[in-house]
C-alpha positions as CSV (number, residue, x, y, z in Angstrom):
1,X,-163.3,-94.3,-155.1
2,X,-159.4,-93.7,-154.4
3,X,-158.2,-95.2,-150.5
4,X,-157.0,-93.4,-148.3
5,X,-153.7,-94.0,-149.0
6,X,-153.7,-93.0,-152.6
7,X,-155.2,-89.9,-151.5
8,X,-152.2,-89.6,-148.9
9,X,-150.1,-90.2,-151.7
10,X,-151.7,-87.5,-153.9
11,X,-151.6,-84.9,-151.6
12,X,-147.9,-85.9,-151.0
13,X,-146.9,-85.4,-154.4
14,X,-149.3,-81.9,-154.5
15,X,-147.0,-80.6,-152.0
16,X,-143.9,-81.6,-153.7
17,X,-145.1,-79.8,-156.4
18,X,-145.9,-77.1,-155.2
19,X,-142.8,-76.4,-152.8
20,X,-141.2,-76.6,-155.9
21,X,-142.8,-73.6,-157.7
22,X,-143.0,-71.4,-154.2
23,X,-139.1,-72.1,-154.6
24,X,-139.2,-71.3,-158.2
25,X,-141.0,-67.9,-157.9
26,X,-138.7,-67.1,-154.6
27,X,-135.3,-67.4,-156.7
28,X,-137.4,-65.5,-159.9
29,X,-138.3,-62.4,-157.3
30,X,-134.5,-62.6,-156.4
31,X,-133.3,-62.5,-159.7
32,X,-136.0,-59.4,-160.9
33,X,-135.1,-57.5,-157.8
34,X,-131.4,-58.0,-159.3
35,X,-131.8,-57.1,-163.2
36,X,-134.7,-54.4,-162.5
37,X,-132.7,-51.5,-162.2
38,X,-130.5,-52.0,-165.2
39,X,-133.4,-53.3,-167.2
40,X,-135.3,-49.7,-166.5
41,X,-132.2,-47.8,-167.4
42,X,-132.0,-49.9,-170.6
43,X,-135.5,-48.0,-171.4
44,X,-134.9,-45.2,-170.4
45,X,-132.1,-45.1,-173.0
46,X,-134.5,-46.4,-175.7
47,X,-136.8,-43.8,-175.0
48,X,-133.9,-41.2,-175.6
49,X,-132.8,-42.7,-178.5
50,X,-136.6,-42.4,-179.8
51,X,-136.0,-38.8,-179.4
52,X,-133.1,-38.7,-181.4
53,X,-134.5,-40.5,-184.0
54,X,-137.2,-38.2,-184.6
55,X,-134.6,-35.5,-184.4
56,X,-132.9,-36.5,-186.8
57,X,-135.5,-37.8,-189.3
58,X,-136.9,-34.5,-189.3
59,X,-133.5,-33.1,-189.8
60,X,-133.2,-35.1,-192.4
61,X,-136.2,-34.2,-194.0
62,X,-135.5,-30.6,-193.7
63,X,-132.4,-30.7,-195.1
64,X,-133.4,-32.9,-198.4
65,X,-136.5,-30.0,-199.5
66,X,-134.1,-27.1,-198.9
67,X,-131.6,-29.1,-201.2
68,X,-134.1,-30.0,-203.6
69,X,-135.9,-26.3,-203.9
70,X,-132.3,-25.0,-203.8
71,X,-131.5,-27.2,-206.8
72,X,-135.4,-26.2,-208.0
73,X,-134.3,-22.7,-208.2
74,X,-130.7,-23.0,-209.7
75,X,-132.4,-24.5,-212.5
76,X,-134.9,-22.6,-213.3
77,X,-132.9,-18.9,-212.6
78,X,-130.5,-20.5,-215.3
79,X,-133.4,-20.9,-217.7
80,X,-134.4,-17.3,-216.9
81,X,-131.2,-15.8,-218.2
């Protein structure tokens, strides 16, 4: 069974501890409340740029079967005359 004063001593070093991760969450709080807002327009920006991308895939898409039928039919109106 521990003596007293290794239980003194166990419950000094507890509180050491954790002073040191109150302190730690204290400054990480800080820090979010500092990179939050430019962390949310960052994704905000993503999100557009998802957009965008779908845009532009589809564009792309579009724009390769109207060549392709366009091709398609030059060929085959050639073979017809």
């Amino acid at each position: 069974m521990p003596t007293p004063d290794e239980i003194s001593r166990r419950f000094d070093a507890q509180d050491e501890t954790l002073s040191k991760i109150l302190q730690g969450m204290a400054e990480h709080r800080e820090y979010h409340k500092l990179t939050d807002p430019g962390v949310s327009e960052v994704v905000d920006m993503l999100k557009g740029a998802k957009a965008v991308k779908v845009v532009i895939t589809w564009a792309v898409g579009i724009t390769a079967t109207c060549a392709g039928a366009w091709a398609w039919l030059g060929d085959h109106i050639r073979l017809l005359k």
